[in-house]
Backbone as a chain_set.jsonl record, in Angstrom:
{"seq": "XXXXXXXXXXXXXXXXXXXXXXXXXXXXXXXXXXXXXXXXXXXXXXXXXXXXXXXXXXXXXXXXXXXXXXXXXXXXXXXXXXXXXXXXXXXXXXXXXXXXXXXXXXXXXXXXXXXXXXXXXXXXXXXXXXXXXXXXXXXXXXXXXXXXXXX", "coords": {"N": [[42.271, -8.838, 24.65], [42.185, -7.781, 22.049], [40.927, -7.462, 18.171], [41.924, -5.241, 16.81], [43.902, -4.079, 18.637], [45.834, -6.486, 18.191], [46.498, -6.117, 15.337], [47.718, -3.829, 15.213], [50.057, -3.419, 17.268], [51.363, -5.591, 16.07], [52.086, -4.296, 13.467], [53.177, -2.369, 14.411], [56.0, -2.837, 15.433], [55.542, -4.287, 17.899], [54.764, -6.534, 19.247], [57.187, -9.838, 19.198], [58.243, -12.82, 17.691], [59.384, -15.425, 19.489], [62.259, -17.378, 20.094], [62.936, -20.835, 19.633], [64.082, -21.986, 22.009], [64.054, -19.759, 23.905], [61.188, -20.11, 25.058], [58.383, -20.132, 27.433], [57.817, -21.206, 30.264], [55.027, -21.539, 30.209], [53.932, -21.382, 27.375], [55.688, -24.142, 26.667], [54.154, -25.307, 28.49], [51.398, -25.686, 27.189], [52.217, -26.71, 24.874], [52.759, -28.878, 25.24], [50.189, -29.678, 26.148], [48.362, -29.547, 23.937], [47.083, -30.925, 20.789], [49.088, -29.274, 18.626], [50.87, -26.874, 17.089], [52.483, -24.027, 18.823], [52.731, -20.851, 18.909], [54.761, -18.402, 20.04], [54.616, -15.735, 21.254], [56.197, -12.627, 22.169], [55.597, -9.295, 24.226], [56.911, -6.023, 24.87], [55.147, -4.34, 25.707], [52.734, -3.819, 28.797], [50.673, -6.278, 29.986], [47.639, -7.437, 31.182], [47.091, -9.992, 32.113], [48.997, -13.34, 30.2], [48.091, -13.804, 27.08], [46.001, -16.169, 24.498], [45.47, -17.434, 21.372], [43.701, -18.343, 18.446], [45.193, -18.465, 15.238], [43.653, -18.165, 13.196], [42.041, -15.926, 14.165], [40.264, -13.384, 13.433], [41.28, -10.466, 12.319], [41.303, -7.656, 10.712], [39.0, -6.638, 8.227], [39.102, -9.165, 6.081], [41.204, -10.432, 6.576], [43.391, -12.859, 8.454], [44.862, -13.469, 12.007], [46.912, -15.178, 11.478], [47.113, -14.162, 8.78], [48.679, -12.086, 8.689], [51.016, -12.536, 10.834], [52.031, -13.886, 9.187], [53.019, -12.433, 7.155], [54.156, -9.813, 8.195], [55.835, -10.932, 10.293], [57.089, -13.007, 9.344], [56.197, -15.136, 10.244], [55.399, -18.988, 10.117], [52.494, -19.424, 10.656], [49.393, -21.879, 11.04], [45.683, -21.862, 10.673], [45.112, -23.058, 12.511], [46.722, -23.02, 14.494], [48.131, -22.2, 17.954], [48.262, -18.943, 19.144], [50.212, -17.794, 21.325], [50.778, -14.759, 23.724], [52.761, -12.863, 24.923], [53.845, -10.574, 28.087], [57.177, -9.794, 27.717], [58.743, -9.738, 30.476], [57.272, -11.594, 31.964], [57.353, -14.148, 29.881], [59.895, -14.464, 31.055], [59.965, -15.179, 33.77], [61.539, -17.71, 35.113], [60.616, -18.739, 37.768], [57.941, -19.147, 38.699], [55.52, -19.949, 40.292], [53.617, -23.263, 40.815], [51.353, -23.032, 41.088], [50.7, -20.677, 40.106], [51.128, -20.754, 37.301], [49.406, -22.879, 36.745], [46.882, -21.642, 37.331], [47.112, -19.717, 35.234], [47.094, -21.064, 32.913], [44.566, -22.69, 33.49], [42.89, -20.484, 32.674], [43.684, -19.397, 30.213], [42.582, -21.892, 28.855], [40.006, -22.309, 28.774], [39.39, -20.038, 27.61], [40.524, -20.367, 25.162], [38.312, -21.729, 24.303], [35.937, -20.379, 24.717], [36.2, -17.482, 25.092], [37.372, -16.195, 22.891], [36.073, -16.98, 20.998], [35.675, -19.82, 19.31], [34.032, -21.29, 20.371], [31.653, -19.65, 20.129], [31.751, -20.107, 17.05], [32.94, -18.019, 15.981], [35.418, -18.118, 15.109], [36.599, -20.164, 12.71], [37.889, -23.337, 12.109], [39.468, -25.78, 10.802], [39.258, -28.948, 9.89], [39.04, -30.132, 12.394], [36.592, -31.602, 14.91], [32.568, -30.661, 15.274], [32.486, -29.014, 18.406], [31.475, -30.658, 21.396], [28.306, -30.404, 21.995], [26.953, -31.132, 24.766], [29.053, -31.487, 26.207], [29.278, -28.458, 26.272], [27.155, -27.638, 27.368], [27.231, -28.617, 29.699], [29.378, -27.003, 30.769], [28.603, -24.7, 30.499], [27.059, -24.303, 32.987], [28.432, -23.77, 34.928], [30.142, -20.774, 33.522], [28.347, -18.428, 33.492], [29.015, -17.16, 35.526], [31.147, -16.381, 35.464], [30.992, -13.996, 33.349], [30.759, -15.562, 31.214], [29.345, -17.208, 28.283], [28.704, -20.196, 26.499], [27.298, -20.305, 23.47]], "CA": [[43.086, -8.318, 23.559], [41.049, -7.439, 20.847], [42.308, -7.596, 16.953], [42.462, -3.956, 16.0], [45.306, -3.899, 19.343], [47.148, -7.025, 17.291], [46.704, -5.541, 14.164], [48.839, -2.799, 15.648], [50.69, -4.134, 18.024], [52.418, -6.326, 14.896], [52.831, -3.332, 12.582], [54.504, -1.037, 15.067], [56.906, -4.072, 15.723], [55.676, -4.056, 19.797], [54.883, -7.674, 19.326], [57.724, -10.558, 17.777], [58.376, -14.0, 17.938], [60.689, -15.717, 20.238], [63.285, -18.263, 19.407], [62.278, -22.111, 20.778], [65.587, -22.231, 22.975], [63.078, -18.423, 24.51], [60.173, -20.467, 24.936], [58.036, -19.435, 28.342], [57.468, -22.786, 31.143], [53.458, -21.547, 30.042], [54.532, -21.964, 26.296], [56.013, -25.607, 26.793], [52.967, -26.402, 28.705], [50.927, -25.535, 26.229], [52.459, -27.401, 23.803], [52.504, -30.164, 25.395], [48.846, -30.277, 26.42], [47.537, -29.367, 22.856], [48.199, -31.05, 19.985], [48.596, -28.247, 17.849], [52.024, -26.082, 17.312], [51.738, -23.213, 19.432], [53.531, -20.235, 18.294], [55.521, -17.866, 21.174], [55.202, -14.35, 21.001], [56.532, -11.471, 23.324], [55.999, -8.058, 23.847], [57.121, -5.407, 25.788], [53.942, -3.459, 26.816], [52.428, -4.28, 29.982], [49.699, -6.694, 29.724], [47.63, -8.004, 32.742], [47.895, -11.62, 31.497], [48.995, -13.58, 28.724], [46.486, -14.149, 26.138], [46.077, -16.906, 23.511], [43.947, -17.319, 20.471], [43.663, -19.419, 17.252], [45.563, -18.117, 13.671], [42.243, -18.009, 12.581], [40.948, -15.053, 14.472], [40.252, -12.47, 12.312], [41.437, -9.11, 12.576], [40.762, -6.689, 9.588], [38.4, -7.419, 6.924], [39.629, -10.618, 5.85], [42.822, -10.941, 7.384], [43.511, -13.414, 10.025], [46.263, -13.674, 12.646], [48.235, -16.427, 10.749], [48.053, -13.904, 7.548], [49.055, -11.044, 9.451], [51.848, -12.646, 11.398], [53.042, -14.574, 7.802], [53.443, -11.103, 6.349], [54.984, -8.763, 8.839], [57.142, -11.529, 10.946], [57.335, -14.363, 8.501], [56.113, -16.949, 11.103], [54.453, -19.875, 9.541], [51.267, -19.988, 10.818], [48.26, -22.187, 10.467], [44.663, -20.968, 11.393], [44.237, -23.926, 13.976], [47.654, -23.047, 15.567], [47.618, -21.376, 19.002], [48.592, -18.038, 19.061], [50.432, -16.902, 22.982], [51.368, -13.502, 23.429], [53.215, -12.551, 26.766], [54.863, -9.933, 28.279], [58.522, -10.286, 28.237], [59.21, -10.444, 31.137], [56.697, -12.48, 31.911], [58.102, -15.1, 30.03], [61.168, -14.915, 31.147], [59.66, -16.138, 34.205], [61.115, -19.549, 35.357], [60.338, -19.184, 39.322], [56.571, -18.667, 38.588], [55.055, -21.119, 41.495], [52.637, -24.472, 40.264], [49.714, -22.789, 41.241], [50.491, -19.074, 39.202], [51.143, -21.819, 36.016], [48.122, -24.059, 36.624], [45.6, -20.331, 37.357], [47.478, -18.821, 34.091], [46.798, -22.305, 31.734], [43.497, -22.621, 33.407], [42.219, -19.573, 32.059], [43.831, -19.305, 28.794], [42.635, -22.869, 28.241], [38.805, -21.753, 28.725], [39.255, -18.661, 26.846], [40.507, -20.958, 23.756], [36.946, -22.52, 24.116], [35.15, -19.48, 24.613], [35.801, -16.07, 24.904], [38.096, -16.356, 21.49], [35.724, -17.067, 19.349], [35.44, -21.139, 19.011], [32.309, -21.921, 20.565], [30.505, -18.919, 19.107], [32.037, -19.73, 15.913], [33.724, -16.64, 15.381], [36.596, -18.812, 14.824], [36.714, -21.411, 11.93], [38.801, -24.143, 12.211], [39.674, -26.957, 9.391], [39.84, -30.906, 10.598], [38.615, -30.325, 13.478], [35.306, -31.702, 14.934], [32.284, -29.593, 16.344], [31.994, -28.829, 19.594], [30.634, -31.792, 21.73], [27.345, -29.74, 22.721], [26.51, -31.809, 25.37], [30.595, -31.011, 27.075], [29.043, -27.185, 26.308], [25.891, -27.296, 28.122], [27.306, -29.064, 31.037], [30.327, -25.934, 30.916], [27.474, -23.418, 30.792], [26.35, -24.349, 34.284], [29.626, -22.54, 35.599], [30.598, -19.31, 32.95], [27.668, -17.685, 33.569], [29.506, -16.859, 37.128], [32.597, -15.182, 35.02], [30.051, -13.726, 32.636], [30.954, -16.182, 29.815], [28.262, -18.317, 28.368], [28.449, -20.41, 25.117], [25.672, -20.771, 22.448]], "C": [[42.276, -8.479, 22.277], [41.993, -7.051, 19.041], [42.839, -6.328, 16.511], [44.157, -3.429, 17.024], [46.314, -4.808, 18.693], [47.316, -6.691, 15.776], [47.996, -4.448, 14.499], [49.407, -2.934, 15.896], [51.497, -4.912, 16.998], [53.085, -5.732, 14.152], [53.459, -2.545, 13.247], [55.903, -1.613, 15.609], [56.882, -4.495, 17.24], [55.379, -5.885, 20.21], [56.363, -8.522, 18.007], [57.597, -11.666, 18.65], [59.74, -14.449, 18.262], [61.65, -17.098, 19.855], [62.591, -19.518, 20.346], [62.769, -22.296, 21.842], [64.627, -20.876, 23.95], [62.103, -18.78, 25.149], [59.455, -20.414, 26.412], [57.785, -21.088, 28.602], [55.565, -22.419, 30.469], [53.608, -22.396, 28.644], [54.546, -23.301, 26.055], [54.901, -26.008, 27.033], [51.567, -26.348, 27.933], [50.868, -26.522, 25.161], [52.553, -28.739, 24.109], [51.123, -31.05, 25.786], [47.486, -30.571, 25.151], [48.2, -30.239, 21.434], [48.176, -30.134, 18.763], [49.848, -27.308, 18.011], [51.043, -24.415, 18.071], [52.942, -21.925, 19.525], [53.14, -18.98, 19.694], [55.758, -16.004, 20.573], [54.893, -13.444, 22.03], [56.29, -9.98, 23.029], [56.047, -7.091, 25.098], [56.344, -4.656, 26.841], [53.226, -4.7, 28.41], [51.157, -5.291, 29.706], [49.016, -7.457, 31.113], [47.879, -9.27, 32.842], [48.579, -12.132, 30.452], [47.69, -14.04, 28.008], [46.813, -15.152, 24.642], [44.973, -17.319, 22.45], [44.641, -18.2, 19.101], [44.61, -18.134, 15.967], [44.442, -17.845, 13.164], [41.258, -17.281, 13.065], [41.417, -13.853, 13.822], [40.312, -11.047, 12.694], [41.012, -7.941, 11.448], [40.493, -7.116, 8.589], [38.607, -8.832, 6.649], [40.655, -10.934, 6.062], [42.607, -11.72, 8.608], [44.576, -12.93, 10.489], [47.252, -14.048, 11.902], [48.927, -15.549, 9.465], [49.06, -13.044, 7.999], [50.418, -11.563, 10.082], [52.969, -13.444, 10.044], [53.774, -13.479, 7.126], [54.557, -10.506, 6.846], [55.778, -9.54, 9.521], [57.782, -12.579, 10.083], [57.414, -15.394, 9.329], [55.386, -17.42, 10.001], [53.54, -19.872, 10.492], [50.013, -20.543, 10.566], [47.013, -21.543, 11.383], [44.491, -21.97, 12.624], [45.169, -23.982, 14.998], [47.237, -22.198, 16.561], [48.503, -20.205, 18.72], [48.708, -17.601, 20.197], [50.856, -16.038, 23.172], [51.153, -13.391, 24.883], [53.971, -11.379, 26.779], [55.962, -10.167, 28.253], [59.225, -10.786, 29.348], [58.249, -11.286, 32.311], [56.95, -13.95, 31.484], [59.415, -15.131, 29.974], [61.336, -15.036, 32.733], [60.18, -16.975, 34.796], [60.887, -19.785, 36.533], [58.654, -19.132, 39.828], [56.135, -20.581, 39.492], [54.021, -21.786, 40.643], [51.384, -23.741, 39.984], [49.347, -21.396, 40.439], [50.076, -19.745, 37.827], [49.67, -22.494, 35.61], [46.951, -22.317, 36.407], [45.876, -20.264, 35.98], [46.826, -19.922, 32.775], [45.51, -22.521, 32.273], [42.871, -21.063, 32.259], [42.673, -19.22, 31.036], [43.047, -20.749, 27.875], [40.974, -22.801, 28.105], [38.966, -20.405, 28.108], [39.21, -19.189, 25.358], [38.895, -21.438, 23.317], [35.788, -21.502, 23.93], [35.274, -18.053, 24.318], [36.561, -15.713, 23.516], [37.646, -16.937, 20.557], [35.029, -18.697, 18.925], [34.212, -21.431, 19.058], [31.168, -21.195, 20.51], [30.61, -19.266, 17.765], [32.199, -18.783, 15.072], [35.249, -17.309, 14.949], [36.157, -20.014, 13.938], [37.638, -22.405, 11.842], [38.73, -25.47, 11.656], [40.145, -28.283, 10.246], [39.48, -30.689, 12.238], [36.807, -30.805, 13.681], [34.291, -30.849, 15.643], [32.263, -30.441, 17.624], [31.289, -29.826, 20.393], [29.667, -30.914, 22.471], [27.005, -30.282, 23.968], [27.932, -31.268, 26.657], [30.116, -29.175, 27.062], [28.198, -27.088, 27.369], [26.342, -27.409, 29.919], [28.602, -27.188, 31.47], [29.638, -24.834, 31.231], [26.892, -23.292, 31.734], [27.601, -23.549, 35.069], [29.978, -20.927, 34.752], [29.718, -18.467, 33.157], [27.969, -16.367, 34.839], [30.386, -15.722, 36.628], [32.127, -14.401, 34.139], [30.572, -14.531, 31.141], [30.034, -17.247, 29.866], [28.458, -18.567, 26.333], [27.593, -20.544, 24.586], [26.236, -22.056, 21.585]], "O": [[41.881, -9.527, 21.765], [43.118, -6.607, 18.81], [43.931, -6.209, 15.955], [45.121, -2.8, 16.588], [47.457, -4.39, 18.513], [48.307, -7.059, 15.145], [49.084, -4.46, 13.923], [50.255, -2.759, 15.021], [52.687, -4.749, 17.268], [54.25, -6.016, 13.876], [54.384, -1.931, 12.716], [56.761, -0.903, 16.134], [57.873, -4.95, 17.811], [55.735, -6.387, 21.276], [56.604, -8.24, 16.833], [57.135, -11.719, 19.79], [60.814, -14.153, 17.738], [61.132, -17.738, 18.94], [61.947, -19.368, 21.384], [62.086, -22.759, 22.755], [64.562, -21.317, 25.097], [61.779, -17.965, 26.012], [60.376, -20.919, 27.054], [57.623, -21.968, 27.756], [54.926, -23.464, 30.346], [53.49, -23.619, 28.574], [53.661, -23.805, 25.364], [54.347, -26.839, 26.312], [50.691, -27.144, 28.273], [49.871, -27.042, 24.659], [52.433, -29.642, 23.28], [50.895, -32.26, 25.799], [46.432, -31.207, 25.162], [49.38, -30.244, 21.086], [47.27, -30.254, 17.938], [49.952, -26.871, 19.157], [49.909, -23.943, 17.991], [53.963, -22.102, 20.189], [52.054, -18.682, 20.19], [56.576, -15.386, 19.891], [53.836, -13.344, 22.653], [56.614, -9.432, 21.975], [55.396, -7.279, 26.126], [56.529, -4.396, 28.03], [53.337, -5.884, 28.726], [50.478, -4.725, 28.85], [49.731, -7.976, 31.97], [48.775, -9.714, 33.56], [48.842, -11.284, 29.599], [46.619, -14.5, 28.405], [47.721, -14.876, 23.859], [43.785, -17.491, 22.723], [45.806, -18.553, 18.919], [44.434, -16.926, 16.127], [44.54, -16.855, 12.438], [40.062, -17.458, 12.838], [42.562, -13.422, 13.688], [39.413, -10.523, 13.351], [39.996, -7.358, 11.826], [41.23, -7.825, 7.904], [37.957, -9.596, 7.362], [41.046, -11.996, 5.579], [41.884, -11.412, 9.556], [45.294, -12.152, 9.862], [48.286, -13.419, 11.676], [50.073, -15.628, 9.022], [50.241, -13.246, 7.715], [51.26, -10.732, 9.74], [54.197, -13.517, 9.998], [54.899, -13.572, 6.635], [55.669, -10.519, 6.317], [56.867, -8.968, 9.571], [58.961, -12.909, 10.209], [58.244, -16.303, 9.346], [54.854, -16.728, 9.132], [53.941, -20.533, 11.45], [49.305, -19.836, 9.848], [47.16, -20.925, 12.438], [43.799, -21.677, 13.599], [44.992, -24.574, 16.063], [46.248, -21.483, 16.4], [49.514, -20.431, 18.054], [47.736, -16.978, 20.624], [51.978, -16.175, 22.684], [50.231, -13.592, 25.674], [54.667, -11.04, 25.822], [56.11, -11.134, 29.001], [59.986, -11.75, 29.417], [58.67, -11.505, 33.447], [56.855, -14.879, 32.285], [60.072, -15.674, 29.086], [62.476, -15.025, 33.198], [59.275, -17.5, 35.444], [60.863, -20.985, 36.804], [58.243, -19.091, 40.988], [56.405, -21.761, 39.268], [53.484, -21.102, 39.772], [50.625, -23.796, 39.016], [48.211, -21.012, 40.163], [49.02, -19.475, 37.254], [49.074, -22.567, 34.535], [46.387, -22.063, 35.343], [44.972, -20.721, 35.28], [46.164, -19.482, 31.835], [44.822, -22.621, 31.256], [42.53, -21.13, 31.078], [41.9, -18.371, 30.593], [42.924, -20.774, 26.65], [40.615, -23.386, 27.083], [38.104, -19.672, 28.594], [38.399, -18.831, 24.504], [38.457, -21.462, 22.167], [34.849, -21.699, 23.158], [34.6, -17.476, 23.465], [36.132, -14.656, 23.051], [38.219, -17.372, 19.558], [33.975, -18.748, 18.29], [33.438, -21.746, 18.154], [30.026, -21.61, 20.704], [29.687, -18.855, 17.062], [31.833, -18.624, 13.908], [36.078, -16.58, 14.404], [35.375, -20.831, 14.424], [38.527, -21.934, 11.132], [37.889, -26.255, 12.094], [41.103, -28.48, 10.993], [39.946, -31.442, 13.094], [35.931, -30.486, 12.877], [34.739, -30.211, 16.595], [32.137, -31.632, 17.909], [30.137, -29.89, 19.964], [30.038, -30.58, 23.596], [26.469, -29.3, 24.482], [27.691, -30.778, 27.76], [30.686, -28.538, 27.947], [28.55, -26.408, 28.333], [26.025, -26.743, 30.904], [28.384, -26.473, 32.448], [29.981, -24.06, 32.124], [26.104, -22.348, 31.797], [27.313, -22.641, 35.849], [30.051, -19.941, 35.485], [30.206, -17.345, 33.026], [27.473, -15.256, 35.024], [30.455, -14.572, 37.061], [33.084, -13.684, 33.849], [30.698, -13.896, 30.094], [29.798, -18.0, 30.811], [28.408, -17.79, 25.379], [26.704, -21.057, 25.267], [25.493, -22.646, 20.801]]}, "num_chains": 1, "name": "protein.A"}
């Protein structure tokens, strides 16, 4: 999911944000594995997974996510929050088996690290520390397989 689709995707209203009482079993586990609010949003189009990314990835010119979603939905977002965007009924969900949960949070949870930006530093992120290069290098002996490789 690429930003010029959430740039859109926000202004045509095809993405919103779901109430906490809404909140997807991925969602929760999310939030409970990160510490870092992790802001819930649905939308109707089809998507093959869900996808999650920082407030702080930048979609047009100088706009991030966080401003973009402050504007047109009036979430609060910060740039170091997570950003999950699901199909609907996707999360609405709750018979989704251990092992669909664990695949789905594996690979959003390596995407946060890589293909979204972080560990190219396409993503900036405040109070946080870098990257333990050393936890990279050793990671880079497997992505090369999925074609993801950090610098």
């Amino acid at each position: 999911m690429n930003g010029e689709y959430l740039l859109r995707s926000v202004w045509s209203g095809e993405i919103w944000n779901t109430a906490e009482s809404q909140r997807s079993p991925l969602a929760d586990v999310l939030r409970i594995l990160i510490p870092r609010p992790v802001v819930h949003l649905v939308t109707e189009e089809v998507l093959d997974a869900p996808f999650a990314t920082y407030g702080a990835t930048p979609l047009d010119g100088d706009a991030t996510l966080a401003d973009v979603l402050a504007l047109e939905l009036d979430v609060d977002v910060d740039d170091n929050d997570i950003v999950l965007i699901e199909q609907r009924s996707s999360a609405e969900d709750t018979l989704m088996s251990d092992a669909e949960l664990g695949g789905l949070l594996g690979t959003i949870l390596v995407d946060l690290v890589t293909t979204n930006g972080l560990a190219r530093g396409d993503v900036k992120l405040s109070g946080i520390s870098t990257i333990d290069q050393a936890a990279v290098s050793r990671l880079n002996k497997y992505l090369p397989e999925v074609g993801t490789h950090l610098n």
